[in-house]
C-alpha positions in Angstrom: 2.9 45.6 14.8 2.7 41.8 13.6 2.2 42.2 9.7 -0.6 39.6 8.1 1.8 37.3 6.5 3.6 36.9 10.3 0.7 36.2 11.8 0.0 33.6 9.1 3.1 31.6 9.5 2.7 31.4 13.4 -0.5 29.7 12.7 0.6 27.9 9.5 3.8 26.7 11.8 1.8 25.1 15.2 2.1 21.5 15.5 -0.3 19.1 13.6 -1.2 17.2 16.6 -2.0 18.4 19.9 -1.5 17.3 23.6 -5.2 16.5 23.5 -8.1 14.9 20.3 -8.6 17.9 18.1 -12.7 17.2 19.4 -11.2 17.5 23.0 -9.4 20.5 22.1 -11.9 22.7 20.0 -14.5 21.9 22.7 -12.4 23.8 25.3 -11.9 26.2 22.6 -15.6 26.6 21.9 -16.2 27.0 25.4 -14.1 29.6 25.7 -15.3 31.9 22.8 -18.7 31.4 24.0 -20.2 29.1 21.3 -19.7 30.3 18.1 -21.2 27.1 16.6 -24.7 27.7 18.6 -27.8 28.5 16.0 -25.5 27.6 13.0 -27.2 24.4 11.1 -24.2 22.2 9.9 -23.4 19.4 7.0 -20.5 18.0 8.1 -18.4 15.9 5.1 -16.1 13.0 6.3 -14.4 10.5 3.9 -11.0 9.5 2.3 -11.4 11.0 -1.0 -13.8 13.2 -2.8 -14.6 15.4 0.5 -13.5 18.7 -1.0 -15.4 18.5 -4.4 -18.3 17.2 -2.5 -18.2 20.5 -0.3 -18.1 22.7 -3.8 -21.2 21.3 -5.2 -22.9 21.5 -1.9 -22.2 25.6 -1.5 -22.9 26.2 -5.0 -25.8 24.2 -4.4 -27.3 25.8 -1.1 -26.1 29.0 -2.6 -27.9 29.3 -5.3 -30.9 28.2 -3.4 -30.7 31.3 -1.6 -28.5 30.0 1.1 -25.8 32.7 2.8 -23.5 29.6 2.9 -20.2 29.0 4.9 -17.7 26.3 3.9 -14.4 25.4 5.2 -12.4 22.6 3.9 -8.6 22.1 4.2 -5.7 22.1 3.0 -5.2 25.2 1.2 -3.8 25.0 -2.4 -2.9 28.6 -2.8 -4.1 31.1 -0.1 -4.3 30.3 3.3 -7.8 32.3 2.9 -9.0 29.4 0.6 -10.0 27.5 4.0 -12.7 29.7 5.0 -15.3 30.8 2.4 -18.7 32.2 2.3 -20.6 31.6 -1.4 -17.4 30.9 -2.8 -15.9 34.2 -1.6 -12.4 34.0 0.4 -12.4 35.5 4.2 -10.6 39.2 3.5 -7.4 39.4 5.3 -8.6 42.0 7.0 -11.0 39.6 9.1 -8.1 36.9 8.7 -5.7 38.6 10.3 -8.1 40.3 13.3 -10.0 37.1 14.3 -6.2 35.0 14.2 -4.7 37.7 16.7 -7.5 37.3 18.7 -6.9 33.7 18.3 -3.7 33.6 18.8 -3.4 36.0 21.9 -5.7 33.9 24.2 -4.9 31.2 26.5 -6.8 28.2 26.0 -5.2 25.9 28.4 -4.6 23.5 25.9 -2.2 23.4 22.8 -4.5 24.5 19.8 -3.0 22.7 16.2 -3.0 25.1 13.2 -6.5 22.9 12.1 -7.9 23.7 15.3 -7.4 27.8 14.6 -8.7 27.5 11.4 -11.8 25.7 12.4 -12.5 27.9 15.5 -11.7 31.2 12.8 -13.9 29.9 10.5 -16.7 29.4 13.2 -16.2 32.9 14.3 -16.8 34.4 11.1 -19.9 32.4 9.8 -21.3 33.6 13.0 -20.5 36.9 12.9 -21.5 36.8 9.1 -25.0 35.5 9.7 -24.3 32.2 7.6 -27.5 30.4 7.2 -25.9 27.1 6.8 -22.0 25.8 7.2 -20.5 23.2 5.6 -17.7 21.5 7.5 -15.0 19.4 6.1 -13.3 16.9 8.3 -9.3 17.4 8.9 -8.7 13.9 9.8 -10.9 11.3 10.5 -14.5 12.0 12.4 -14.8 10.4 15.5 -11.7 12.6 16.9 -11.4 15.0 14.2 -11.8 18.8 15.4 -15.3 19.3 13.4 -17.1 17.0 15.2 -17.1 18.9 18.4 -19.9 21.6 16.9 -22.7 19.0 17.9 -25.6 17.0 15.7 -25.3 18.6 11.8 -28.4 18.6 9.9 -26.7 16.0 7.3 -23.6 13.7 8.1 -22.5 13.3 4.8 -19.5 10.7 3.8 -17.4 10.1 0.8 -15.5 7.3 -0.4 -13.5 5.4 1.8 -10.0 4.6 1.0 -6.4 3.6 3.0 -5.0 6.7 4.4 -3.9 7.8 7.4 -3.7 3.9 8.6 -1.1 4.9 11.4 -3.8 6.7 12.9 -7.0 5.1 11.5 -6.6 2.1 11.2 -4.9 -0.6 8.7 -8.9 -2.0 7.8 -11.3 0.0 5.6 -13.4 -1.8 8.5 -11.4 0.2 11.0 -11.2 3.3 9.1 -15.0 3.3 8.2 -15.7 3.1 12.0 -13.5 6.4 12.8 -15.3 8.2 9.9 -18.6 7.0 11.1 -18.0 8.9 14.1 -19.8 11.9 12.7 -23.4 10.3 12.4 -25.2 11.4 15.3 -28.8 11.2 16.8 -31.3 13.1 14.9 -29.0 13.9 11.7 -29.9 12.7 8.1 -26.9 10.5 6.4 -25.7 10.5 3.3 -22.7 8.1 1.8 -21.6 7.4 -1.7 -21.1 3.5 -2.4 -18.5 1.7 -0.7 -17.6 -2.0 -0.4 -20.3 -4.0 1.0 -18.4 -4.1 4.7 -17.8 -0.4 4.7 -21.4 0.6 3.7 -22.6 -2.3 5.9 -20.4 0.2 8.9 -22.4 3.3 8.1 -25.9 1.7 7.9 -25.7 -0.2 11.7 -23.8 3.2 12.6 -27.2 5.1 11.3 -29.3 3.2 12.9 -27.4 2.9 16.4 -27.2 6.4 16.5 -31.4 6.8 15.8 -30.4 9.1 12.6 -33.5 10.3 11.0 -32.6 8.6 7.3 -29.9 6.9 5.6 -29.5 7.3 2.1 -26.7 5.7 -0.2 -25.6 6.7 -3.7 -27.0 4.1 -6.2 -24.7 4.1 -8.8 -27.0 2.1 -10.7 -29.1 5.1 -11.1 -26.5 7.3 -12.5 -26.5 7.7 -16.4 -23.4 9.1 -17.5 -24.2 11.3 -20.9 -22.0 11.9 -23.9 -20.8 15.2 -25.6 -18.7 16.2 -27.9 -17.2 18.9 -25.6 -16.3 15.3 -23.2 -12.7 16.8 -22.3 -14.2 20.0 -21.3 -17.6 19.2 -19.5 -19.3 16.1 -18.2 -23.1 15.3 -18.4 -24.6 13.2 -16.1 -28.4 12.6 -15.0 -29.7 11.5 -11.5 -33.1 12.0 -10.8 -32.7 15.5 -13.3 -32.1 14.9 -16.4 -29.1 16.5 -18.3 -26.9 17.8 -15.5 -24.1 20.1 -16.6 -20.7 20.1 -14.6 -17.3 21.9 -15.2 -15.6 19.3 -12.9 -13.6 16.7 -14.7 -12.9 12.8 -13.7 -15.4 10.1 -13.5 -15.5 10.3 -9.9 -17.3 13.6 -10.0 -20.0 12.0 -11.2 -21.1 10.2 -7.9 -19.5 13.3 -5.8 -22.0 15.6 -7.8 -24.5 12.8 -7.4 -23.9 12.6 -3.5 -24.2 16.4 -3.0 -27.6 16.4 -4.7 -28.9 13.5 -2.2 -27.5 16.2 0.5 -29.0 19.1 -0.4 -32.4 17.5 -0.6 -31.8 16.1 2.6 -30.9 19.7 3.7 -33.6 21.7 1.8 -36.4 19.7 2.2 -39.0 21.5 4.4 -36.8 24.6 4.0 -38.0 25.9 0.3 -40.6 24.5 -2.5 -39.3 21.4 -4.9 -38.9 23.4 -8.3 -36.6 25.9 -5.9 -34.7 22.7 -5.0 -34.6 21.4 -8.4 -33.5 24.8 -10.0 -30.8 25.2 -7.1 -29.3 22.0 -8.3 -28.9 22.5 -11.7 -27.4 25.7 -11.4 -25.2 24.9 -8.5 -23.5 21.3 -10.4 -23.7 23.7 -13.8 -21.3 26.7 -11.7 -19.3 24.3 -9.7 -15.5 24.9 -9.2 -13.1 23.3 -7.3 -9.2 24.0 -7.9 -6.8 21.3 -8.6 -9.2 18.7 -9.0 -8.4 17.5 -13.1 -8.1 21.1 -13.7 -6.9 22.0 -17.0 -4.3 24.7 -16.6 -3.5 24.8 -20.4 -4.7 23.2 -23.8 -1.7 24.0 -25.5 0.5 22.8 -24.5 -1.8 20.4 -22.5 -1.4 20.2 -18.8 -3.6 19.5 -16.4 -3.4 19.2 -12.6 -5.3 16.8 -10.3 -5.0 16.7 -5.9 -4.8 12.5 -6.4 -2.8 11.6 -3.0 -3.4 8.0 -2.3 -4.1 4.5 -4.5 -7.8 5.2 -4.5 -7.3 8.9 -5.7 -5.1 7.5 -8.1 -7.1 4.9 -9.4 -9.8 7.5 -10.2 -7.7 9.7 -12.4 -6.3 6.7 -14.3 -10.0 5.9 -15.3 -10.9 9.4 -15.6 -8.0 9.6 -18.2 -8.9 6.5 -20.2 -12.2 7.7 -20.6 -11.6 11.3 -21.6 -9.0 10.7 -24.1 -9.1 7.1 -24.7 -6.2 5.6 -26.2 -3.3 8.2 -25.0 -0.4 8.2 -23.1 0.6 10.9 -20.8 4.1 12.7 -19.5 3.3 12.6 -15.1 5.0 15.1 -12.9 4.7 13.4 -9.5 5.6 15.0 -5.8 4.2 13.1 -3.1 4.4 12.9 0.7 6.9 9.8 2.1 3.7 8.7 4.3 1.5 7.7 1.1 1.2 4.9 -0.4 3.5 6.4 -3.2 4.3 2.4 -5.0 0.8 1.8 -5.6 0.1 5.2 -6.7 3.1 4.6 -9.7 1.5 1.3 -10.1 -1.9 2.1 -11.3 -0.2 5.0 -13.9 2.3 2.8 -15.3 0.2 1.5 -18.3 -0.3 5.2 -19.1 3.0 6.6 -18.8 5.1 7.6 -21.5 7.7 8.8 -19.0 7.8 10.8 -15.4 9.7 13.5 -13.9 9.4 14.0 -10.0 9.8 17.0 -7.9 10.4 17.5 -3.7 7.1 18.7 -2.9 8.0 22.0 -0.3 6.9 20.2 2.8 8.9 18.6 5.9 6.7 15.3 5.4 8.0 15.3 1.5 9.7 12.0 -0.6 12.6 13.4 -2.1 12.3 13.5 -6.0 15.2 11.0 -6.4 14.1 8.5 -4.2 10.5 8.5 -6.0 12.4 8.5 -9.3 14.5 5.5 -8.6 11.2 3.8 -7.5 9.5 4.5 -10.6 12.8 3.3 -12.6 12.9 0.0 -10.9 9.4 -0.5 -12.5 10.3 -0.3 -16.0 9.5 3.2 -17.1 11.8 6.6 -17.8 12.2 8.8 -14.8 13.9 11.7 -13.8 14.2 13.9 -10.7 14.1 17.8 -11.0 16.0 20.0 -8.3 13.3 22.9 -8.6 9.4 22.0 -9.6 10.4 25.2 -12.2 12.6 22.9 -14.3 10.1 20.1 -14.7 7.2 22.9 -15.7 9.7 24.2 -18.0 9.5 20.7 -20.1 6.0 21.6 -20.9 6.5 23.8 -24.1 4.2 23.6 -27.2 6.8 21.3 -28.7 5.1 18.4 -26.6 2.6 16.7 -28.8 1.5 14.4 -25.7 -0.9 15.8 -22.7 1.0 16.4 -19.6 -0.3 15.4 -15.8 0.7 16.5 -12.5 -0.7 15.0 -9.3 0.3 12.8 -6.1 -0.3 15.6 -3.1 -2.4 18.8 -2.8 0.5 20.7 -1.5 2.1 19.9 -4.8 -0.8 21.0 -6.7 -0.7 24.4 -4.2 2.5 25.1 -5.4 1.8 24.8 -9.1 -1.1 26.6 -9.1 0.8 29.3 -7.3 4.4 29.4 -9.6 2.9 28.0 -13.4 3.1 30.5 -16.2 0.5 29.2 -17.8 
């Protein structure tokens, strides 16, 4: 008999694009399975960046409002089970490994992806488990992207928009913005976080053209950032509740916490009584988890690890560092995929970096270590490649006075999480 981790890998190992759109494709597979998605309410994330964390305050959210919630988000950083959850619990590989033989052993007609498994296990089992609400991440995208086959969610919800995936999104963040957009349907309520005044501009008229019920946009204005002494540990924030706790580092989490809240509302309202609501949020921010996202693995010796993949990612953890430990430096250990935008990504660290050691991420879509090292030298600053990602963990000892970062792909991050003895 097929063990769990075989069946794993033949999913893990389909093709990342299909013969036909992943919506084309989990529409037939819907079909097929008779519906899964039927009766399940939906808040379906789309973005560039910030998707995943936005997800994690949303469950923690809706689940501590009483919600049974489902949530699947991609990639996976350490177990393939991290994709499908329900309250923050992993699918058992029992259920894993019995819904992706059934999967796997039917003939859909078409050439399911490994996203478009995942999405239609993960719909199986929310139905099967009586979810009350699903949260959907996108895989790519929106217009095309596999999620958006499961009809009108209750709340389209997007993050930040960013430049990735240009090949097949577009080389705008007018163009891109437009293929996100694609998940605001008639009847749903919309949620974005701030954009550039074109983007935003995108998602309003797409709103509206679509006869959403409400359109709502973060106003960062209205976000007031508190101080602690515990700043490197926790973050305070207020927005419309005063005092919010979060775990999550990075100042970015501050308008991904802030988004969630708009999208719970949006979900909740009419569903439960407002001091329900307002007790649901300040729990769920307070218990929010989300690994790899400026997680501190250590304090000593120092090292923390963050998913940043692209320039905008990037960006966010260079402020997020200047404004948790203001005036440092930092050591980076860098793997990235050869399709990023891997020279900006240096380029917004460089003022930070005391030196970098790079690693060949364990992917076919990988940079190798020395040619990102020999792009990092050319710029001015120390850099070395490692053969194993072992021998650059093995530089952070105790002897290191300086804080230590790793970032540039969430595969990286995966394989850190997964091999650190920390």
């Amino acid at each position: 008999m097929i063990s769990y981790e075989e069946v794993i890998n033949t999913i893990e190992n389909k093709k990342r694009f299909g013969n036909l759109t992943g919506c084309e494709i989990t529409k037939i597979m819907l079909e097929r399975l008779n519906h899964p998605e039927k009766g399940l309410p939906f808040l379906h994330i789309a973005g560039t960046n910030g998707k995943g964390s936005v997800a994690a305050f949303l469950c923690s959210i809706l689940k501590e409002a009483g919600f049974k919630t489902g949530m699947f988000t991609s990639p996976h950083l350490v177990d393939f089970r991290e994709r499908i959850q329900i309250n923050g619990e992993l699918i058992s590989k029992d259920d894993t490994y019995r819904l992706a033989t059934k999967l796997l052993e039917m003939d859909f007609g078409v050439s399911p992806t490994m996203f478009d498994y995942c999405l239609a296990m993960a719909l199986l089992y929310f139905k099967e488990q009586q979810c009350d609400v699903v949260i959907l991440e996108t895989g790519l995208g929106g217009r095309f992207d596999s999620t958006n086959a499961v009809g009108t969610p209750e709340v389209s919800v997007i993050t930040k928009i960013g430049f990735d995936h240009m090949a097949i999104l577009g080389n705008t963040l007018h163009q891109i913005a437009k293929e996100k957009a694609g998940i605001i349907k008639r009847g749903t309520k919309v949620v974005c976080e701030s954009q550039d005044a074109g983007v935003e501009e995108v998602f309003t008229r797409a709103a509206q053209a679509a006869g959403a019920k409400s359109c709502k946009i973060v106003d960062t204005a209205c976000i007031r950032i508190e101080q602690s002494e515990n700043a490197g540990e926790q973050q305070f924030l207020a927005y419309g509740y005063e005092h919010l706790t979060m775990q999550m580092l990075g100042v970015h989490q501050y308008e991904n916490a802030a988004t969630a809240i708009l999208a719970a509302e949006a979900f909740l309202e009419g569903k439960t009584d407002a001091k329900k609501i307002k007790e649901a949020v300040r729990l769920g921010i307070a218990k929010t988890k989300w690994k790899g996202r400026m997680e501190i693995l250590s304090k000593t010796p120092f090292f923390m690890v963050d998913g940043a993949h692209n320039s905008h990612g990037v960006a966010a953890l260079k402020e997020s560092l200047t404004t948790l430990y203001p005036g440092e430096k930092f050591h980076f250990i860098m793997g990235v995929m050869a399709d990023k935008d891997y020279e900006n990504m240096i380029a917004e660290l460089l003022p930070l970096a005391i030196d970098f050691v790079t690693v060949t991420v364990e992917n076919s879509r990988s940079l190798s270590a020395e040619q990102l090292a020999e792009c990092i030298r050319k710029k001015g600053i120390p850099a070395s490649s490692k053969a194993e990602l072992k021998e650059a963990l093995a530089e952070v000892t105790s002897a290191r006075r300086d804080k230590t970062i790793a970032f540039g792909s969430l595969y990286f991050i995966g394989e850190i999480e997964e091999k650190n003895g920390f």
